[in-house]
N, C-alpha and C positions, 0 to 999 in steps of 0.2 A: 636429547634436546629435540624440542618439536616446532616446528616453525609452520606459518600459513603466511598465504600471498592471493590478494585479487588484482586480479591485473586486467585494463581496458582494454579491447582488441579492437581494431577498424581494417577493413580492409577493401579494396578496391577490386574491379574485375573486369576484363575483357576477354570478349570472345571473337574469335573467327574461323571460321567454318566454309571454306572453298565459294570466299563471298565472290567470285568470279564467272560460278558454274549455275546455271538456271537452266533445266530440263525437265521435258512432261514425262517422255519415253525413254526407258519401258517404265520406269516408276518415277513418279515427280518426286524433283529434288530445287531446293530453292538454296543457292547460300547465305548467308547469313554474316554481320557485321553489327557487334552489338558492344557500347561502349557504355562509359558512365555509371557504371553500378554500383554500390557502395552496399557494406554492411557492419555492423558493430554489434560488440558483445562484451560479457565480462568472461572471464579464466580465474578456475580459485585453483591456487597449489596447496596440498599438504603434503608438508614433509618429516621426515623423523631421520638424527644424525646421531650414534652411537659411537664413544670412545668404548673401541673392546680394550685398547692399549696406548700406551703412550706413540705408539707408529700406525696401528691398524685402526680403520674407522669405515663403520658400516652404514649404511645410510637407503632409505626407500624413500619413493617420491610418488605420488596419488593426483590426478587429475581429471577430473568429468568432463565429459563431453559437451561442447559449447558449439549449440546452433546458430549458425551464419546464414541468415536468408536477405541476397542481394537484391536491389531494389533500386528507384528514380534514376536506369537509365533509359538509352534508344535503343531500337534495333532498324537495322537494313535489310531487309529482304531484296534480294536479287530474282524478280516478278520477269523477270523479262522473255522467257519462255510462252510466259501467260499474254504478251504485251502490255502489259504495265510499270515496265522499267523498274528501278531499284524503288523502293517501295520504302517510308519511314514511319515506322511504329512508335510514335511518340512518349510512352510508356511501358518497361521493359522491366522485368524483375526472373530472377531465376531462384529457386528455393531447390535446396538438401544437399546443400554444403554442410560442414561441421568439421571442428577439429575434435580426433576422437577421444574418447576414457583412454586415461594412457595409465599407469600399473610399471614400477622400477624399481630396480635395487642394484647397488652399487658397493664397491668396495674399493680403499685408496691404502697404498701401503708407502712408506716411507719411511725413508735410510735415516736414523739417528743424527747423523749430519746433515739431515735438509737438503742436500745435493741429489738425490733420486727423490722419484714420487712415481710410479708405478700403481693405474688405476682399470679397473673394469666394470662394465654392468650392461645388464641384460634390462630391457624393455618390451612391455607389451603394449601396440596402440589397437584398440578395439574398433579399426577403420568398418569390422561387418557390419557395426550399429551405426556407423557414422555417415558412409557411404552408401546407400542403395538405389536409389532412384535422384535423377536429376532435372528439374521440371523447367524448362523454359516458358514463359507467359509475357506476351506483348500485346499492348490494345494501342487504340486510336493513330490509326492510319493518316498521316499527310494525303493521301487522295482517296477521293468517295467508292472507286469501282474496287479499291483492295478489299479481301477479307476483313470483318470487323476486330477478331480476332487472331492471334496464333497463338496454339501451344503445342507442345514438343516435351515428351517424356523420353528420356534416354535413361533404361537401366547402366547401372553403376554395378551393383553387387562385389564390393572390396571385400577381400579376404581380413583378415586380422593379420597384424605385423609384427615380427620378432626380432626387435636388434640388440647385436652384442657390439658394444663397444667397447674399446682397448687405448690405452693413453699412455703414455712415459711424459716425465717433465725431468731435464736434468742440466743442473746447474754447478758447473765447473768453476764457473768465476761471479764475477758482475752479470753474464748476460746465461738465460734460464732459456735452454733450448724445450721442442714441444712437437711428441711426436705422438699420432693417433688413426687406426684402424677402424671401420665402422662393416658389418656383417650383417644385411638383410633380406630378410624374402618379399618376393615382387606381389603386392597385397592386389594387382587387377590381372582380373580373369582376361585372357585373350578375346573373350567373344565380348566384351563391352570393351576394350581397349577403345577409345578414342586418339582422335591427335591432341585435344584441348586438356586431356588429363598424361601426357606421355610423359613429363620427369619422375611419377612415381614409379617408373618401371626401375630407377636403380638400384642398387641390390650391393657394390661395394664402394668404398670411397676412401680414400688416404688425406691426411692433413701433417702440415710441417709449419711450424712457426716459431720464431722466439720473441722475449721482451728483454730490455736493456735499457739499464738508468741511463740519460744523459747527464741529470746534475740530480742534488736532490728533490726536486720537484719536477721535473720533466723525465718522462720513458718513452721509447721509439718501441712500436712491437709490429710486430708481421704475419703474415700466415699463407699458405698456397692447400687448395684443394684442387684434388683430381677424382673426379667420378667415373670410375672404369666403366670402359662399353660393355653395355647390353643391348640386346636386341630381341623384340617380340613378335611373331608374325599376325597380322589381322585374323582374325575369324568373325568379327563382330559382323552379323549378317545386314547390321542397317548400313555400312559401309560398302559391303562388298560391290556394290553393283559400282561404285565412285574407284576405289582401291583394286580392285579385285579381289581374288585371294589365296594370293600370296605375297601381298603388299607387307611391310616389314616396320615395327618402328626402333628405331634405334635412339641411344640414348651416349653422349661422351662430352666429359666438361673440366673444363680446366679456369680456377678462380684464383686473383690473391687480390691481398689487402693490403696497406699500408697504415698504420695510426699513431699519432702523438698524442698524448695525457700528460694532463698536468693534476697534481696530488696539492690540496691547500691542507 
């Protein structure tokens, strides 16, 4: 079975950057407060789903890299080292974002009686093509004596990413419990770690949730995520004079959900 899907992406963005700190010495540093940015795109999926057996089914999924270059917001420059106080650049866009080529295959095995579902699959996201350079660009200053311009290139350089995920679903009665492992490697290098990019430093994460009919049109389902702690220490040299170095970023999160659906 072969299936495709294009799907519209929008997405919003905010930055901040120790919009508090403004110094000439030993190296100027201005923060930064940048709101309002938007970007849109399209996402095509292919996928292919193979019955090997009546319980076993194998399946790959294929998706290209979609360019996201954010655009019509502000930014805040914190001038005030310079005396020119916090400083508003009225036109504000940041380019080489991208969600990357991602490449999976999967396998779901399941108990003759529908009561287990036991699934895995390995993923590659191609973040080295997707992430490398990150370009901040702001024009048109609110007052005459600021720079006309600012731009700001932060290398990126993401590694490529490999995830194994692991699922059970198991259904004793009415309600279908739902349990799943997730296994990856940390795709940024220490020396471009930023703060503005630090959830991708996670690396594992657990999920628990069930679904359960109320009637036959109404189901209540759930879920809890926990992203185990990691931690990466700074080397990114455009930091270090701000961080030092041996500043550290850490990463631990804990989410759940609640939802009601109704089936017509």
């Amino acid at each position: 079975m072969l299936g495709a899907a294009v799907t519209g992406v929008f997405g919003t963005l905010k930055q901040k950057l120790f919009p508090g700190t403004s110094v000439l010495a030993p190296a100027p540093f201005f923060g930064i407060d940048v709101d309002g940015l938007e970007a849109k795109g399209l996402n095509a999926r292919l996928g292919l789903k193979y019955l090997a057996s009546s319980q076993l089914t194998l399946a790959a999924v294929y998706s290209p890299k979609t360019k996201l270059d954010f655009d019509g917001g502000t930014l805040r420059s914190n001038q005030s080292a310079a005396g020119l106080g916090v400083v508003t650049y009225r036109d504000a866009r940041i380019d080489g974002f991208a969600l990357p080529q991602e490449a999976s295959v999967g396998a779901a095995w399941r108990q003759p009686a529908d009561r287990l579902l036991i699934s895995a699959k390995l993923a590659w996201l191609n973040w080295n093509d997707a992430l490398n350079d990150q370009t901040l660009r702001a024009s048109d200053p609110a007052g005459p004596a600021a720079a006309a311009s600012i731009t700001r290139v932060s290398p990126l350089n993401w590694k490529d990413q490999y995830v194994l995920a692991l699922g059970v679903a198991y259904r004793p009665g009415r309600t279908t419990y739902y349990g799943g492992l997730n296994f990856a490697n940390n795709p940024v290098p220490s020396d471009t770690l930023t703060p503005l990019l630090s959830p991708a430093i996670a690396r594992k994460h657990a999920t628990l949730g069930f679904s359960h009919p109320i009637t036959n049109t109404y189901r209540i389902s759930g879920g809890a995520l926990y992203v185990f702690p990691n931690k990466v220490t700074y080397s990114n040299p455009a930091l270090q004079p701000l961080l030092g170095p041996s500043s550290e970023e850490r990463i631990e999160y804990y989410g759940v959900n609640v939802m009601l659906s109704r089936a017509w």
